[in-house]
DOSE-731597 format. One line per field, with one value per residue: z, x, y of N, C-alpha, C, O in turn. Coordinates in steps of 0.2 Angstrom, whole numbers, plus 5000, padded with zeros to 4 digits. Example, Ala and Ser with C-alpha at 12.3 -4.5 7.8 and 13.67 -1.06 7.14 Angstrom:
% DOSE-731597
n.Z	(5039 / 5035) $
n.X	(5066 / 5064) $
n.Y	(4972 / 4989) $
ca.Z	(5039 / 5036) $
ca.X	(5062 / 5068) $
ca.Y	(4978 / 4995) $
c.Z	(5039 / 5039) $
c.X	(5066 / 5064) $
c.Y	(4984 / 5000) $
o.Z	(5042 / 5040) $
o.X	(5071 / 5067) $
o.Y	(4983 / 5006) $
% end
This chain:
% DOSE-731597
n.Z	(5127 / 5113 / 5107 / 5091 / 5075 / 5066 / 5054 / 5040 / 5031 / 5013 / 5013 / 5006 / 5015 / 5022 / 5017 / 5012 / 5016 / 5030 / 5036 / 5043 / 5061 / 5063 / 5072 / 5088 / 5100 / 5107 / 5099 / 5094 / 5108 / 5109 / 5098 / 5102 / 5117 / 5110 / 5103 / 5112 / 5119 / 5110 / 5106 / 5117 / 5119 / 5107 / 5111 / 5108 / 5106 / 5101 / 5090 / 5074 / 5066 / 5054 / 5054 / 5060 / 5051 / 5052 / 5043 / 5049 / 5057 / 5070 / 5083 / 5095 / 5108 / 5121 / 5128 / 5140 / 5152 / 5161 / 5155 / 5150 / 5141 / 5125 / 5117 / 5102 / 5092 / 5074 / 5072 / 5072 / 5066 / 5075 / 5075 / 5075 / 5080 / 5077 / 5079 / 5076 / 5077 / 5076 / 5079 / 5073 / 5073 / 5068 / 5070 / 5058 / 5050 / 5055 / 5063 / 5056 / 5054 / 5058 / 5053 / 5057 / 5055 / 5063 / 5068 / 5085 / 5094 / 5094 / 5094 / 5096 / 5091 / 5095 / 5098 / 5109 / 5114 / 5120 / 5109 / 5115 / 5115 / 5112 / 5117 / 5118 / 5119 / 5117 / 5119 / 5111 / 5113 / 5117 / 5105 / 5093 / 5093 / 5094 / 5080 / 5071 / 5073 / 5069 / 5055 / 5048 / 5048 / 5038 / 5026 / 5030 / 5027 / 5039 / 5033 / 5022 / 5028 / 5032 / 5034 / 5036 / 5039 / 5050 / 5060 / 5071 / 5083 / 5084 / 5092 / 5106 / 5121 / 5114 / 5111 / 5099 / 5087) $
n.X	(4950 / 4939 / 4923 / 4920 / 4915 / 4905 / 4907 / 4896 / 4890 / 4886 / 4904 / 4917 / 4928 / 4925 / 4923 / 4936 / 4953 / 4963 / 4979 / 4992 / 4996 / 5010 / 5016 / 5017 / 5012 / 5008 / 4996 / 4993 / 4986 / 4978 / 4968 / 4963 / 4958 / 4948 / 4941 / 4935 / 4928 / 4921 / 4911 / 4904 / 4897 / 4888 / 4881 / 4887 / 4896 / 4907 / 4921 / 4929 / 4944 / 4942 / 4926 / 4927 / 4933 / 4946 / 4962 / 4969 / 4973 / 4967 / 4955 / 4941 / 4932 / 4919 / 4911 / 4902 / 4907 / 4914 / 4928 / 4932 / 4938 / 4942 / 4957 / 4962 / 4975 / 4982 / 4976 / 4974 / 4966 / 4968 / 4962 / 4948 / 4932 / 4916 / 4899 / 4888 / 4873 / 4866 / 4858 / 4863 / 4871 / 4877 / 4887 / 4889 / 4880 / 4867 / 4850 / 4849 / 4848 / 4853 / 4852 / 4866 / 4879 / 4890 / 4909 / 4908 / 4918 / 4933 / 4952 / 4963 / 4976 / 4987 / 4990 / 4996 / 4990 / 5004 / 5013 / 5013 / 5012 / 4998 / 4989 / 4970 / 4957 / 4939 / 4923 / 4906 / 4897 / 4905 / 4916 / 4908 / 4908 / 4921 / 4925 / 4918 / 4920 / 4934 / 4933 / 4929 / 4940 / 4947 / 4939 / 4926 / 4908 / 4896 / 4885 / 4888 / 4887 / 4875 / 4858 / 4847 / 4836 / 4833 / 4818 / 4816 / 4808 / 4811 / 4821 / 4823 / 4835 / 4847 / 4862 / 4871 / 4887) $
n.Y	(5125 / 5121 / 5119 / 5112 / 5114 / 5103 / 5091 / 5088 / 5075 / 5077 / 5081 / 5081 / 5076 / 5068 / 5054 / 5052 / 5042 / 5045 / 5057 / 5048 / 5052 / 5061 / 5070 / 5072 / 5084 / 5098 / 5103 / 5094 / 5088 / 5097 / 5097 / 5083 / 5086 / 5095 / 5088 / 5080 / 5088 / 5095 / 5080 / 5078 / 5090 / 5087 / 5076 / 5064 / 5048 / 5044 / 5052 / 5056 / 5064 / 5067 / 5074 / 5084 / 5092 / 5089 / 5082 / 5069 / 5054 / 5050 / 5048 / 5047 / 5040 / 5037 / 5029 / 5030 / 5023 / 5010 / 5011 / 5025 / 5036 / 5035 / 5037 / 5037 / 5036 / 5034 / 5022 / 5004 / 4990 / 4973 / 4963 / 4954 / 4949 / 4936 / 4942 / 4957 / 4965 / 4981 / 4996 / 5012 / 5029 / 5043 / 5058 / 5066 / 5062 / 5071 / 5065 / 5052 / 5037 / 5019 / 4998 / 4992 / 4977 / 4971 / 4965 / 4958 / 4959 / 4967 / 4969 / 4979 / 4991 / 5005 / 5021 / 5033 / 5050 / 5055 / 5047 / 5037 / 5017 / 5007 / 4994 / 4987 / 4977 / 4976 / 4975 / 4972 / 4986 / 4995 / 4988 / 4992 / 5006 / 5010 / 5002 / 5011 / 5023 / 5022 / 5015 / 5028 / 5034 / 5028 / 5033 / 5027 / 5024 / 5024 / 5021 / 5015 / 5003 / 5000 / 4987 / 4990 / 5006 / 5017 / 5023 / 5037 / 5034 / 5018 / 5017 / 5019 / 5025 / 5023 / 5027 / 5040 / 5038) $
ca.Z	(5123 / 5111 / 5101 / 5085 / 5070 / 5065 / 5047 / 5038 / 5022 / 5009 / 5014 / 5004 / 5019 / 5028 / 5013 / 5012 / 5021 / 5031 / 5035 / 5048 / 5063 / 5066 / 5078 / 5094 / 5101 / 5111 / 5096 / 5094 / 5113 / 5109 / 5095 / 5105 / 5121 / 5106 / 5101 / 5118 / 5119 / 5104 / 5105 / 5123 / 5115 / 5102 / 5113 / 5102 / 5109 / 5097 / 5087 / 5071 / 5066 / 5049 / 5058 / 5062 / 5046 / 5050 / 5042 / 5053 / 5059 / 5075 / 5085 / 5103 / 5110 / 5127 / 5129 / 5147 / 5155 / 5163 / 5151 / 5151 / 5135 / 5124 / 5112 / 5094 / 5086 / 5071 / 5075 / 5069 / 5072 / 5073 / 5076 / 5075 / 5080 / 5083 / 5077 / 5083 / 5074 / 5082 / 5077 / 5075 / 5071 / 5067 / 5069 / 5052 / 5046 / 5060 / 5063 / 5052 / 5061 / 5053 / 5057 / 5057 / 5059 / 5065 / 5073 / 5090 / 5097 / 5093 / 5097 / 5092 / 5093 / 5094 / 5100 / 5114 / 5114 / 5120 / 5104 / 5118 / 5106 / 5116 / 5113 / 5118 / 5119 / 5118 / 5114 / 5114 / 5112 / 5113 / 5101 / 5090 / 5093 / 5089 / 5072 / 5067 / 5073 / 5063 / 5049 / 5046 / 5047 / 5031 / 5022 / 5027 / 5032 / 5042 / 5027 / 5018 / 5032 / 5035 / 5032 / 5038 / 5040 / 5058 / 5063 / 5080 / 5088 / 5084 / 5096 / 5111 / 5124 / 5111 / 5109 / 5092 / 5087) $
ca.X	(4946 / 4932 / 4920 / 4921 / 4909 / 4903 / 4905 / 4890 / 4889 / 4892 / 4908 / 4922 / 4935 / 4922 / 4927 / 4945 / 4957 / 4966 / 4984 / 4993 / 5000 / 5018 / 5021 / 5016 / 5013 / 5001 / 4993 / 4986 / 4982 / 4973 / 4966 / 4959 / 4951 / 4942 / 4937 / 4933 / 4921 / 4915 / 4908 / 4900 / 4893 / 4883 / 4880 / 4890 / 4899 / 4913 / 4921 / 4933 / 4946 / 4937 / 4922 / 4930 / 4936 / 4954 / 4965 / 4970 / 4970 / 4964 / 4948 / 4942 / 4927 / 4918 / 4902 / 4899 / 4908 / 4922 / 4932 / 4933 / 4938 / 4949 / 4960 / 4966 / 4981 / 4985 / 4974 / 4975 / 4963 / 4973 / 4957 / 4938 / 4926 / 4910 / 4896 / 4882 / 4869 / 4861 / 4857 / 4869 / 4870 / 4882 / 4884 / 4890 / 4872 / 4860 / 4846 / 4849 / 4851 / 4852 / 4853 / 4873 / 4881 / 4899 / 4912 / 4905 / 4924 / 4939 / 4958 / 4965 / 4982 / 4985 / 4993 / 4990 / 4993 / 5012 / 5015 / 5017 / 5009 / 4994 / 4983 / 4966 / 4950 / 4932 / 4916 / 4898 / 4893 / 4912 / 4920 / 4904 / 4908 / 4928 / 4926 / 4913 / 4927 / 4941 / 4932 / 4930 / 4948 / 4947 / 4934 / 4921 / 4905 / 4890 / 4876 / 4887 / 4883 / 4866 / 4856 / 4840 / 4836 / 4828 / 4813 / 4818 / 4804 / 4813 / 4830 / 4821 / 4839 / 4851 / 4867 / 4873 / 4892) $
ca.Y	(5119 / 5125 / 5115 / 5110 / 5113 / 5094 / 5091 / 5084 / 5074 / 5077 / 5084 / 5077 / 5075 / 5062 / 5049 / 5050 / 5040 / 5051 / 5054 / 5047 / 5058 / 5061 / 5075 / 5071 / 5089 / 5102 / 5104 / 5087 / 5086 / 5103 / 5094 / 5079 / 5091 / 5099 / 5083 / 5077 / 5093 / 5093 / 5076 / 5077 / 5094 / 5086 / 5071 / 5058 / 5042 / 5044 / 5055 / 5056 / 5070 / 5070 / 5075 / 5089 / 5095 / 5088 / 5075 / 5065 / 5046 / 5053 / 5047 / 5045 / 5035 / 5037 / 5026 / 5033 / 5014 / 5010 / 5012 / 5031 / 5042 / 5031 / 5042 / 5031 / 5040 / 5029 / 5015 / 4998 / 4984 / 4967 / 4955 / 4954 / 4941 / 4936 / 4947 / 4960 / 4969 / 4984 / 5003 / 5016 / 5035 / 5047 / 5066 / 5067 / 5063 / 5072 / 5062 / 5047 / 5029 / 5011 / 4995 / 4989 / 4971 / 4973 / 4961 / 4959 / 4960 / 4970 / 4971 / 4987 / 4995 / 5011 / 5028 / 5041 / 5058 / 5055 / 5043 / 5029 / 5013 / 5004 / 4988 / 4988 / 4973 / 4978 / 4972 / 4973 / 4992 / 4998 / 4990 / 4993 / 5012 / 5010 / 5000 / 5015 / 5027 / 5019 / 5016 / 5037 / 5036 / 5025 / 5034 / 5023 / 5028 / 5019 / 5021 / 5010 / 4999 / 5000 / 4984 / 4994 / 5015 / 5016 / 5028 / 5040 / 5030 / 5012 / 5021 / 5023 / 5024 / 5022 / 5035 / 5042 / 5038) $
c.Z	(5120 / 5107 / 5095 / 5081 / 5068 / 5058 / 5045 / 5031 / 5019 / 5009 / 5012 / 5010 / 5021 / 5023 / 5008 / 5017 / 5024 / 5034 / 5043 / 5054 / 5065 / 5071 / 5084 / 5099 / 5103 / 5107 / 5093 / 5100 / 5111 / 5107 / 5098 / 5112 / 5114 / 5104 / 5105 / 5119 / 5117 / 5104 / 5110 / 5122 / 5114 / 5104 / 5111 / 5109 / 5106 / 5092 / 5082 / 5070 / 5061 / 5049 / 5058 / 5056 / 5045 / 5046 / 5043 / 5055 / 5067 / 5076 / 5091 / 5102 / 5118 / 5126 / 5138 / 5151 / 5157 / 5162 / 5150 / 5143 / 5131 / 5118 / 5107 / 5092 / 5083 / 5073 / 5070 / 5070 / 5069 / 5074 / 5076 / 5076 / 5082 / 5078 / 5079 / 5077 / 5079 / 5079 / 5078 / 5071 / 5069 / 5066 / 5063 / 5048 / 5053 / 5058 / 5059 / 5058 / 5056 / 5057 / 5054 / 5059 / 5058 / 5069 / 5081 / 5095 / 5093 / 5097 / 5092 / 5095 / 5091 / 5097 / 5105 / 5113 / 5114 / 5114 / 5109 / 5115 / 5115 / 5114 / 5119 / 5115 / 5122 / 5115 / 5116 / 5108 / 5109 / 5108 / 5093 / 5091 / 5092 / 5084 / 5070 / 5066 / 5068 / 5055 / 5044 / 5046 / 5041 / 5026 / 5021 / 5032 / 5035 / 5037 / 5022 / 5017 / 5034 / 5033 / 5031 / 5040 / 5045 / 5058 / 5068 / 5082 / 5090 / 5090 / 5101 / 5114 / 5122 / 5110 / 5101 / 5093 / 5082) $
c.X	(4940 / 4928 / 4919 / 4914 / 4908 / 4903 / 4903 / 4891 / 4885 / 4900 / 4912 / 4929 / 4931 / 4923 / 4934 / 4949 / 4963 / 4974 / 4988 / 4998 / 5007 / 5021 / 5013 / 5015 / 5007 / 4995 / 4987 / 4984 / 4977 / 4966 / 4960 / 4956 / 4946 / 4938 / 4933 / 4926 / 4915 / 4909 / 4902 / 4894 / 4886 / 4881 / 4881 / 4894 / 4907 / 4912 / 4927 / 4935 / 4942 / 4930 / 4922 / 4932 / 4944 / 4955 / 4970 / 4969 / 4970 / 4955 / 4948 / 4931 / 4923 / 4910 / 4898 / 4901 / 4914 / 4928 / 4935 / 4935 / 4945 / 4951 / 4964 / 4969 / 4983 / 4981 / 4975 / 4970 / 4968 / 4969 / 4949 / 4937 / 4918 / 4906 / 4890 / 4879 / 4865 / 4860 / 4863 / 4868 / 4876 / 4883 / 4885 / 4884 / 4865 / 4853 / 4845 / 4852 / 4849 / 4855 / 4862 / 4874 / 4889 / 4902 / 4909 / 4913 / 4928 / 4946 / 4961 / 4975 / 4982 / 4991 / 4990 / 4992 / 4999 / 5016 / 5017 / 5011 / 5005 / 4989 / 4976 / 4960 / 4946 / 4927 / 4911 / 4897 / 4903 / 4916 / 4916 / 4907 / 4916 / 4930 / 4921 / 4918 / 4933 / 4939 / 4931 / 4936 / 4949 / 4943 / 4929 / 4916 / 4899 / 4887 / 4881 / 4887 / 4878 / 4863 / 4848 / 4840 / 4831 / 4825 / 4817 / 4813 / 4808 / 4818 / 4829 / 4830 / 4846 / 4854 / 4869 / 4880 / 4895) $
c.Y	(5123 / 5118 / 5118 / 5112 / 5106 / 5096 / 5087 / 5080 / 5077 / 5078 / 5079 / 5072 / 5067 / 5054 / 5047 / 5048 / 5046 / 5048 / 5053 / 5053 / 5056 / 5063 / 5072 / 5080 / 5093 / 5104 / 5098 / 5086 / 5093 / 5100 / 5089 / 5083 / 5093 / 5095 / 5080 / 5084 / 5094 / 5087 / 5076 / 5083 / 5092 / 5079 / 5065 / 5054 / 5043 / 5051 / 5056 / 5062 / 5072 / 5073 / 5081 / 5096 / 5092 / 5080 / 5071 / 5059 / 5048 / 5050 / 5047 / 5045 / 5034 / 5035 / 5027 / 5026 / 5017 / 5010 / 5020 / 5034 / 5038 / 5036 / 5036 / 5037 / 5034 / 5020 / 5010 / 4992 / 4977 / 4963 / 4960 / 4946 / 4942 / 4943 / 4950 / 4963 / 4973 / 4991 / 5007 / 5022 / 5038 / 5056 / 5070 / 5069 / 5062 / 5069 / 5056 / 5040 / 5023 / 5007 / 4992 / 4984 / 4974 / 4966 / 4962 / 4960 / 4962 / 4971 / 4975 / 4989 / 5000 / 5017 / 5033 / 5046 / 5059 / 5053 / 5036 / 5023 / 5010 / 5000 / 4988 / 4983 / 4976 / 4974 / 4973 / 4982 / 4997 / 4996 / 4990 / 5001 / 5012 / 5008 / 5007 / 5022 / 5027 / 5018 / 5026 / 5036 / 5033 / 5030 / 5031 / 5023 / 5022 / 5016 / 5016 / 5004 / 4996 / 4992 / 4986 / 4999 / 5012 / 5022 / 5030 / 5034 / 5022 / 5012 / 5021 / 5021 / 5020 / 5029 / 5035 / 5042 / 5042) $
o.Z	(5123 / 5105 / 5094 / 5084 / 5068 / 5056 / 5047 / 5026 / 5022 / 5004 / 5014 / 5009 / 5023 / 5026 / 5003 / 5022 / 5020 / 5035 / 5048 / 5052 / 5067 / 5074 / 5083 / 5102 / 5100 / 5109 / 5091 / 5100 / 5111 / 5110 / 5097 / 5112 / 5114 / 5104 / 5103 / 5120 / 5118 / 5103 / 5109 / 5123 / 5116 / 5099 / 5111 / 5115 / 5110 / 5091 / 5085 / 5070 / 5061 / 5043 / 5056 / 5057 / 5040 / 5046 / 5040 / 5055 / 5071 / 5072 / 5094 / 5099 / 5122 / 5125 / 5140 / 5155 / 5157 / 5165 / 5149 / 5139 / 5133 / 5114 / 5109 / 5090 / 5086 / 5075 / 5064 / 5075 / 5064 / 5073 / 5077 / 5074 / 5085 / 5075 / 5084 / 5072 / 5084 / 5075 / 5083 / 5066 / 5068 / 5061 / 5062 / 5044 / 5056 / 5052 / 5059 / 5063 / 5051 / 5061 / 5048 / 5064 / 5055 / 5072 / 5082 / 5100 / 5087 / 5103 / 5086 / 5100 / 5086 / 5096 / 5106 / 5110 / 5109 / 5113 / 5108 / 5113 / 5121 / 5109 / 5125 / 5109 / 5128 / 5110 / 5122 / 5102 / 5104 / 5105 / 5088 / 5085 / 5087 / 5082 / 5064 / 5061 / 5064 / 5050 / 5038 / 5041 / 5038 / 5020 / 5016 / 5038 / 5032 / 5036 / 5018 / 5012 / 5036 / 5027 / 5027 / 5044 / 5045 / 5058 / 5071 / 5081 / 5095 / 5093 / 5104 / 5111 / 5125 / 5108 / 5097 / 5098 / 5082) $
o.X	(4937 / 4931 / 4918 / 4909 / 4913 / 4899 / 4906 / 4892 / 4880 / 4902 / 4911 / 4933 / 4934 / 4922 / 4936 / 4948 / 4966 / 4975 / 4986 / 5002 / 5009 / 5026 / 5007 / 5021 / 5002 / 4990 / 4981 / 4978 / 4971 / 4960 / 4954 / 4949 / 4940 / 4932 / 4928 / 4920 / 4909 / 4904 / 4897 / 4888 / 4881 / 4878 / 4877 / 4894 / 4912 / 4908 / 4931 / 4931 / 4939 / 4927 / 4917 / 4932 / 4947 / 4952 / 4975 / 4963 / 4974 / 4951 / 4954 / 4927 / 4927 / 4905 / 4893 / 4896 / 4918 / 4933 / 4941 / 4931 / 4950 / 4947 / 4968 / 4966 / 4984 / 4983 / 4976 / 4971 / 4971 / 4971 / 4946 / 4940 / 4915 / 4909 / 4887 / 4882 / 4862 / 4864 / 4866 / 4864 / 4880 / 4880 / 4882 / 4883 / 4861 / 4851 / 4839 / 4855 / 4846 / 4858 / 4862 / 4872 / 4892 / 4898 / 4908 / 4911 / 4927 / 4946 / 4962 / 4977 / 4978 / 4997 / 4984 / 4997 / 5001 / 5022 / 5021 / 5005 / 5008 / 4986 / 4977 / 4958 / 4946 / 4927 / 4909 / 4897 / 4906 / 4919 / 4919 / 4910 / 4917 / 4935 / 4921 / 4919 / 4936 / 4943 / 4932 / 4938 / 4954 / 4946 / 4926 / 4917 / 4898 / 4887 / 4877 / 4886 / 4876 / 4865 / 4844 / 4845 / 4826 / 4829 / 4821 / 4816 / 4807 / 4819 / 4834 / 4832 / 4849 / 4852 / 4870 / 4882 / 4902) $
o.Y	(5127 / 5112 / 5123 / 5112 / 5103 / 5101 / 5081 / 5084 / 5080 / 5077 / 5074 / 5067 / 5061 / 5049 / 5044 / 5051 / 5051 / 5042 / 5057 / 5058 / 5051 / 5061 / 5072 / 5081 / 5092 / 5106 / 5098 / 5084 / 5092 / 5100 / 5090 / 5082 / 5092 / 5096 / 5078 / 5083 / 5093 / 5089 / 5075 / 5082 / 5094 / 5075 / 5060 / 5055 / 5041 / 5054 / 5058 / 5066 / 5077 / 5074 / 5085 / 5102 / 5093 / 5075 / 5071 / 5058 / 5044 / 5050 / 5045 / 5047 / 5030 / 5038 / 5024 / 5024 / 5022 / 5010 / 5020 / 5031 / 5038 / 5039 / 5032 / 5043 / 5029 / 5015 / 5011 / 4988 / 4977 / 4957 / 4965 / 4941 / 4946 / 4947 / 4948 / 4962 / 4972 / 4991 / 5006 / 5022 / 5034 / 5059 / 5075 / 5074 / 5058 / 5070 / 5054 / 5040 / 5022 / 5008 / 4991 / 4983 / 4978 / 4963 / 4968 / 4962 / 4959 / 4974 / 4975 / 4987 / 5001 / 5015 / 5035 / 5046 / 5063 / 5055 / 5032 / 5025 / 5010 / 5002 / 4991 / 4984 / 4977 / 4971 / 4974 / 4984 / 4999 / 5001 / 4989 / 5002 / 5016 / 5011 / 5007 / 5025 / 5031 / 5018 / 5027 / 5040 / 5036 / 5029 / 5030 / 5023 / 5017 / 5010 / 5012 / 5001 / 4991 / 4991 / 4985 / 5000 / 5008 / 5027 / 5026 / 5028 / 5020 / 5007 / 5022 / 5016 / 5016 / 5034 / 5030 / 5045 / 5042) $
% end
């Protein structure tokens, strides 16, 4: 397992849709430990492959809850409800935070490492940190989110995703 370099905006990869995976194989679990390193590394909650430099419909999500380390191969959401407003960051863009409204629930389908397909309800703070995830797999970044840029001070005991 190694950590990843984080790639910053402007980098081209981080607003294209990326492509979906096919092979199933030691190279994408590689892939996802590196990401899972990576991310605890550099203190993030989430982490997309374009992040990384890859292109990939790849991500994985650990908000430090009961939930534990979720891995999106190929994700999908099939619902949204309800809504939340709350600050959000990105390792993309160090030191940057703004305020986001997002579906306050999410039901997602998806992919694990094996290619076995799995559904998945979240809400609140996770599935705030899995729409932020999946939208990088689109090419779509927070800042296009933002309704408000937030001071560090405004943050206090908030994580970066």
């Amino acid at each position: 397992m190694a950590i990843r370099k984080i790639v910053n905006y402007p980098a081209e990869i981080l607003e294209q849709k990326c492509k979906e995976v096919v092979k199933f194989d030691k190279k994408l679990a590689k892939m996802l430990d590196d990401m899972y390193d990576t991310m605890i590394e550099f203190d993030g909650v989430g982490l997309a492959a374009p992040q990384i430099g890859l292109d990939a419909r790849v991500a994985i999500v650990d908000i430090d809850d009961e939930s534990g380390t979720i891995e999106m191969i190929n994700p999908q959401i099939l619902q949204q409800e309800g809504e939340q407003t709350g600050p959000e960051g990105c390792l993309s863009f160090p030191g940057l935070y703004g305020e986001v409204t997002r579906p306050n629930f999410v039901k997602i389908e998806a992919l694990d490492r094996k290619g076995r397909k799995f559904t998945l309800e979240a809400g609140g703070f996770l599935a705030r940190a899995i729409q932020h995830e999946i939208d990088h797999l689109d090419g779509i970044l927070f800042t296009s989110k933002v309704t408000r840029y937030l001071e560090e001070d405004e943050l206090e005991g908030e994580d970066s995703e």
